[in-house]
C-alpha positions in Angstrom: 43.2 0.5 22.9 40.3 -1.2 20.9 41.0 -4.7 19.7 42.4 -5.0 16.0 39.8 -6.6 13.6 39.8 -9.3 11.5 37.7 -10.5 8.4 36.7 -7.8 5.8 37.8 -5.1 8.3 41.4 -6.7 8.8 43.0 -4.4 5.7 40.6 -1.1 5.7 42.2 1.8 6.7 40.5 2.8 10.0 42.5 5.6 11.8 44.4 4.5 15.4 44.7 6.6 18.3 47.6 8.4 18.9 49.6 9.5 22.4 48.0 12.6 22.5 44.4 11.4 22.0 45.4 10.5 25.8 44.3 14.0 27.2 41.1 14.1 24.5 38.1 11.8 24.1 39.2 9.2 21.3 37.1 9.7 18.1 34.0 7.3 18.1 33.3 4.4 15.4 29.7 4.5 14.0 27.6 2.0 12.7 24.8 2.8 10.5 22.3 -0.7 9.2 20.0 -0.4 7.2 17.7 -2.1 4.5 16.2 1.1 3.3 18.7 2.1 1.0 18.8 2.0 -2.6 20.2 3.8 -5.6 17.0 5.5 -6.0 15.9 5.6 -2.2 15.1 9.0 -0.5 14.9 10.2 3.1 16.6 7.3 4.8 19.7 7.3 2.2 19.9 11.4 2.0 20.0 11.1 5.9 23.3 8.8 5.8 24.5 10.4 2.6 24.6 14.1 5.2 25.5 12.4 7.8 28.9 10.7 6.6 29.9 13.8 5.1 29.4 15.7 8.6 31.0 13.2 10.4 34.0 13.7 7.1 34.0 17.5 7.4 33.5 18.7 10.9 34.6 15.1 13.5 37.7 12.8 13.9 34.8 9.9 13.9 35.1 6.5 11.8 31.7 5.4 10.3 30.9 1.5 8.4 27.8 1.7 7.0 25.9 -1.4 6.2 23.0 -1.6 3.3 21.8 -4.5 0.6 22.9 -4.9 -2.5 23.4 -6.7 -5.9 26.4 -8.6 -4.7 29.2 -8.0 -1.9 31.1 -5.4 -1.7 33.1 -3.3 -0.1 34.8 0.2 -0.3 36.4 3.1 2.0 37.0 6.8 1.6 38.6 8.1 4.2 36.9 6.9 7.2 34.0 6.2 6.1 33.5 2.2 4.7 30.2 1.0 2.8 29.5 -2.2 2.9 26.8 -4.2 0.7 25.5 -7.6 0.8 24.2 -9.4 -1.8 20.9 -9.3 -1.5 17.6 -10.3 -3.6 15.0 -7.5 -4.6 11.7 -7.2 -2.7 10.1 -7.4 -6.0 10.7 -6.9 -9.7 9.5 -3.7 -10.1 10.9 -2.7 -6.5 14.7 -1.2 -6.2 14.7 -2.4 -2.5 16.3 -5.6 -1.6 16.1 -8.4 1.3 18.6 -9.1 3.3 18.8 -12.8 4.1 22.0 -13.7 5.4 21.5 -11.9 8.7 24.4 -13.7 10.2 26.4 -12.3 8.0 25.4 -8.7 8.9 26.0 -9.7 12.3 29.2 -10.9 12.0 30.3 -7.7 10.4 29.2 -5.5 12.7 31.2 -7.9 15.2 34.0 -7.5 13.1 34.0 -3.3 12.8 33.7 -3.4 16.9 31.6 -0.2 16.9 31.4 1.9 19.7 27.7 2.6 18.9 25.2 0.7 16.6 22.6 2.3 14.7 19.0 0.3 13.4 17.4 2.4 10.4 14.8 -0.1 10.1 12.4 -1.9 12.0 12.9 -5.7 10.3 15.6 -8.5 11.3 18.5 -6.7 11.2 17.3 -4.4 13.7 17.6 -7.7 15.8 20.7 -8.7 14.0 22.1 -4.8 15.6 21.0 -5.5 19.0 22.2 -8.9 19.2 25.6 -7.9 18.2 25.7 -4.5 20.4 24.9 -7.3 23.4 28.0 -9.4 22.4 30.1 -6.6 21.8 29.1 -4.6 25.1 28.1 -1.4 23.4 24.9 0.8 23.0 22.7 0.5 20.1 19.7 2.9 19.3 16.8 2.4 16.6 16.0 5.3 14.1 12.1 4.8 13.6 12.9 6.0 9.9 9.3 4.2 8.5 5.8 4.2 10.1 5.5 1.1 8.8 1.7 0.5 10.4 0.1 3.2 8.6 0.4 1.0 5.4 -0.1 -2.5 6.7 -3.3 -1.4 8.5 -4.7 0.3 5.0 -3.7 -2.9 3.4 -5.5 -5.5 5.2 -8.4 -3.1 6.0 -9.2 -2.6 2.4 -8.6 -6.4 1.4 -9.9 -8.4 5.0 -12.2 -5.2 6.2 -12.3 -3.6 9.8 -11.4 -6.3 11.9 -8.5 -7.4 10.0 -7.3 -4.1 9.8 -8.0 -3.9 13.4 -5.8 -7.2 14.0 -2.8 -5.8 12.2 -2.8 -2.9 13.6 -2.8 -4.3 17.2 0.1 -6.8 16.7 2.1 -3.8 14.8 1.7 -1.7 18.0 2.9 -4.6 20.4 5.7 -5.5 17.8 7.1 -2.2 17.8 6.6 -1.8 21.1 8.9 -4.7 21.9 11.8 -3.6 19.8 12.0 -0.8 20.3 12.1 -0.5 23.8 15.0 -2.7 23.3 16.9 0.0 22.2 19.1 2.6 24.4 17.4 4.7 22.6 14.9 5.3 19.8 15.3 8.6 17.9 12.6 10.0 15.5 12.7 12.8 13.1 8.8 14.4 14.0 6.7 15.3 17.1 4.0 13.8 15.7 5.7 10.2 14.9 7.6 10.4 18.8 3.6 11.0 20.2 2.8 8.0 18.5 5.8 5.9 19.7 5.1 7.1 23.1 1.2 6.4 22.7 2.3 2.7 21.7 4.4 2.6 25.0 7.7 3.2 23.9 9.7 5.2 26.4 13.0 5.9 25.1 12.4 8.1 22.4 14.4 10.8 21.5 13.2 14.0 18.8 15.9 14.3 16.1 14.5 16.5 13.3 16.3 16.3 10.1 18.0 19.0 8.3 18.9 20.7 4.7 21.9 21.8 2.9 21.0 25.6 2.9 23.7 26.4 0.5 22.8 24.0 -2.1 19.1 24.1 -1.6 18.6 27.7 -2.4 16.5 30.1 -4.8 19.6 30.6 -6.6 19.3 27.0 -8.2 16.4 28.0 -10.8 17.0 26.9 -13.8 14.0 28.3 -16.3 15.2 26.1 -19.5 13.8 23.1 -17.1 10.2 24.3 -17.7 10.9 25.0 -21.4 12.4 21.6 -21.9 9.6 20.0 -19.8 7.0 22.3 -22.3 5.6 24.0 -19.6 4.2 27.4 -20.3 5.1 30.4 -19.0 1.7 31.1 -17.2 1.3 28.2 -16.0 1.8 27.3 -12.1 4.1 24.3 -11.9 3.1 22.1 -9.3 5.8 19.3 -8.4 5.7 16.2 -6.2 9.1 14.6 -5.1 9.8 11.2 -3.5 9.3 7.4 -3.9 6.3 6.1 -6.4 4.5 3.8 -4.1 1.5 3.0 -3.1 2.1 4.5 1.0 2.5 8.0 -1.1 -1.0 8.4 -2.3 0.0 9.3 -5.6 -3.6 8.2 -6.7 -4.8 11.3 -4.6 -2.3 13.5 -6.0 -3.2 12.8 -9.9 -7.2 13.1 -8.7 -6.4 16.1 -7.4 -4.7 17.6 -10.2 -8.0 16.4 -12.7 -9.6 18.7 -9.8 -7.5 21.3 -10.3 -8.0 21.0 -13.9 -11.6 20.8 -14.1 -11.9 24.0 -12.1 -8.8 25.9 -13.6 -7.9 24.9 -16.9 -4.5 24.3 -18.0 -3.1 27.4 -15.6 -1.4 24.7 -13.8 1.1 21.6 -14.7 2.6 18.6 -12.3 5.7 17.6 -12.3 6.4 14.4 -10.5 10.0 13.0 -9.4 10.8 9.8 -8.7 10.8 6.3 -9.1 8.7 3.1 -8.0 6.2 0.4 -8.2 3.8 3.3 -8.9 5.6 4.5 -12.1 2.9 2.7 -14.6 -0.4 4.8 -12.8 1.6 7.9 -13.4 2.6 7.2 -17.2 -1.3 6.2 -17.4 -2.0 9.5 -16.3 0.5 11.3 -18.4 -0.5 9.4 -21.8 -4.7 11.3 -21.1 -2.7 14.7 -19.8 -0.3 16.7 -21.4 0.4 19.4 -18.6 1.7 16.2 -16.9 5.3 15.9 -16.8 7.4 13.4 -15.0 11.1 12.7 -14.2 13.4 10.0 -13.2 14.9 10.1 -9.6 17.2 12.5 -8.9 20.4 11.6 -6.5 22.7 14.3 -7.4 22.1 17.2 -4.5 22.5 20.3 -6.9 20.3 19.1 -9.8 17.6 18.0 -7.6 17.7 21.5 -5.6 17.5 22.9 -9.8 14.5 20.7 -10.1 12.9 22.7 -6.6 13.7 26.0 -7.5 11.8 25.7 -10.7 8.7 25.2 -9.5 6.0 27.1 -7.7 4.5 25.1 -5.0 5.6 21.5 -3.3 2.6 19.0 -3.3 3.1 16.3 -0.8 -0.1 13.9 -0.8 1.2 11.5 1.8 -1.0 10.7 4.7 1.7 9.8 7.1 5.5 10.8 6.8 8.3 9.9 9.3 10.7 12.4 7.7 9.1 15.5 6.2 12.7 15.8 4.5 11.0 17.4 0.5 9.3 19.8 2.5 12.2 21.0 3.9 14.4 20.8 0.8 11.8 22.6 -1.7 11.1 25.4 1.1 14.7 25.9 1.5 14.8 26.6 -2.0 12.3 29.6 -2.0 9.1 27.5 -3.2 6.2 26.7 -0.3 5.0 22.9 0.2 1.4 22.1 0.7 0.3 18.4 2.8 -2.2 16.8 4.5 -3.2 18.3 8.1 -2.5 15.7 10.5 0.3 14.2 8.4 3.6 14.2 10.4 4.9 17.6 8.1 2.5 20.0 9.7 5.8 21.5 12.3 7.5 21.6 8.7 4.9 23.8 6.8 5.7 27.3 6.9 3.8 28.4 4.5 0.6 29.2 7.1 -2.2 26.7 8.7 -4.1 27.4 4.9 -1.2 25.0 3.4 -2.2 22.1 5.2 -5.1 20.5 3.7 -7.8 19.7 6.2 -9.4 16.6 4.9 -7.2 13.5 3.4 -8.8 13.2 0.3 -8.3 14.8 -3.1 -10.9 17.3 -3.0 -9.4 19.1 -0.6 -6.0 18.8 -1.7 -7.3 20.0 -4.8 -8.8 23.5 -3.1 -5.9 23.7 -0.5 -4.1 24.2 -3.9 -6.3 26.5 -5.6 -6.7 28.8 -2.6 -3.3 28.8 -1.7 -2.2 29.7 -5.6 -4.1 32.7 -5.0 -1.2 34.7 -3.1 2.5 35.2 -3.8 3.9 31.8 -4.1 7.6 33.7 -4.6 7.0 35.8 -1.6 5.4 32.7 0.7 8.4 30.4 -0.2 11.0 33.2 0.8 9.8 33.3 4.5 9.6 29.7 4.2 13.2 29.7 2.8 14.2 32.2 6.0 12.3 29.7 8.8 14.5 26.5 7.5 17.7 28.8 7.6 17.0 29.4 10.9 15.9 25.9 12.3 17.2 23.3 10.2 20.5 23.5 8.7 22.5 19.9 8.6 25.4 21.3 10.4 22.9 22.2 13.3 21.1 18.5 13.4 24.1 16.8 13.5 26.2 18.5 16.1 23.2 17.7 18.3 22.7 14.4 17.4 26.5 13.5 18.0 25.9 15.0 21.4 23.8 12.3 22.0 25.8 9.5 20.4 28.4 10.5 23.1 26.1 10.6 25.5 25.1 7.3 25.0 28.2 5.7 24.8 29.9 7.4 28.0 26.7 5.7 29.8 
């Protein structure tokens, strides 16, 4: 029998085994920590958001999830607990926050007496998870959620030149090399992302592609007045980008691209762009010198966000590197093709053909990727698509496998 908990945990109602649980393996208590979570976060938070509801639906599994927030809190449905720490913002225009009191976070995660720990993030409580999973006796594995190199080596490059990016890059690598191997494990949602881990000299890593809610995310979810409240015209393509507004995103090559697109075609196309983030004022900038620009605030709720897929023609995603791929997935499940970068982490995610993957990272040629590609049947394209993410990538699918390997882990 596990040992009863104290402090915030003392009163939540976690389940107990029972006599019969005897003759079956006892249900496993989860812990999920995390800093990348927010009310207007993405991948990371959709991720936990599935995964708590799997583990609700289809497993006799406890889960505590741990996340910043404005003050501390905590709440429980069913056997799932969320619990917040007060915690600063990153910045003012930012919706992230810093965790400071890292003891704190430790000593909960003491407290819950986890069977398995989880790290979403690659910062001190990833150090927090792995100190506690030591005093606790129990296996914790890191979920390399953000390639967090990619930006800091574009950073100091442009502001220090070469060798500084050079530097940065080189103490990332031996960083994450470090902590990670740490871990019992390290999963990662792409090929491309795990080659890189195992290129830095991590050895522990373990491919865990993310899935999509088929039966919300579906053709079905097209909602035409969204275009005519948006005011976009009936002939005209309607390009969308979802996801966080920051600078790692490259919206400044998406909005180039679409003045491309625009010089070349008119007004047969408009953009719609999703999302919030510290690069909200470039895209109002934009919006105020181009009326087939549209934008709207993030969207959290599952069903209108699928409404938001279905209505438009083609996914543009102008990020050079992504860890999760997860828009693709969505807006392809939904019966509409997604266009990236070549060489971006999404290409195993495209399923649209190798002329949806735009060779060069620059705004050019995302800006002809999209005008070749409009060419064809956009409806047609993004129902094949629709079929390959049926087939491949269902939640229900990427969890059962990845609670495989939580068991696996803990039986070790």
């Amino acid at each position: 029998m596990r040992p009863s908990r104290g402090g915030v945990f003392a009163s939540l109602p976690f389940g107990s085994l029972t006599p019969a649980s005897r003759f079956t393996p006892p249900p496993l208590r989860l812990c999920d920590v995390t800093q990348f979570y927010s009310p207007v976060s993405g991948g990371v938070k959709r991720y936990l958001t599935e995964k708590r509801d799997y583990l609700a639906r289809h497993t006799a599994d406890e889960h505590v999830l741990l996340v910043p927030g404005p003050r501390h809190a905590a709440r429980t449905e069913g056997r799932c607990t969320q619990i917040e720490i007060a915690s600063p913002r990153v910045s003012f225009s930012s919706h992230y926050r810093f965790v400071w009191n890292v003891r704190r976070v430790e000593t909960l995660i003491r407290e819950a007496k986890p069977d398995l720990i989880e790290a979403g993030e690659p910062y001190q409580l990833a150090w927090a998870c792995l100190r506690a999973g030591r005093a606790l006796g129990v296996p914790v594995v890191g979920f390399y959620h953000s390639h967090f190199p990619e930006s800091y080596f574009r950073t100091f490059r442009r502001f220090g030149g070469r060798p500084a990016g050079a530097l940065v890059d080189g103490l990332s690598r031996r960083y994450i090399r470090r902590l990670y191997n740490r871990f019992d494990l390290t999963l990662v949602a792409s090929p491309k992302l795990e080659r890189v881990l195992q290129g830095y000299g991590v050895g522990n890593t373990r491919l865990v592609p993310l899935g999509v809610e088929t039966d919300v995310f579906e053709p079905s979810a097209r909602d035409p007045l969204l275009r005519r409240r948006l005011g976009v015209q009936e002939r005209q393509a309607l390009l969308l980008f979802v996801g966080r507004l920051s600078r790692e995103k490259r919206m400044d090559l998406l909005l180039e691209a679409f003045s491309i697109i625009r010089r070349y075609a008119g007004d047969r196309f408009a953009l719609l762009v999703v999302g919030e983030g510290a690069e909200r004022a470039r895209v109002e900038e934009a919006r105020g010198a181009n009326p087939d620009l549209h934008w709207l605030p993030y969207e959290g709720d599952a069903r209108k966000l699928a409404s938001i897929y279905a209505s438009a023609d083609l996914l543009v995603h102008p990020s050079p590197c992504e860890t999760f791929g997860l828009v693709a997935l969505e807006a392809q499940a939904c019966g509409i093709p997604a266009l990236a970068f070549r060489g971006s982490g999404m290409d195993d995610l495209i399923f649209g053909g190798p002329e949806f993957l735009a060779p060069e990272m620059t705004a050019e040629s995302l800006a002809r990727a999209v005008l070749r590609v409009a060419q064809g049947d956009l409806r047609e394209i993004g129902a094949h698509a629709r079929e390959a993410v049926i087939r491949r990538y269902p939640w229900k699918t990427v969890f059962k496998a990845l609670f495989e390997i939580y068991a696996g882990c803990v039986k070790r």
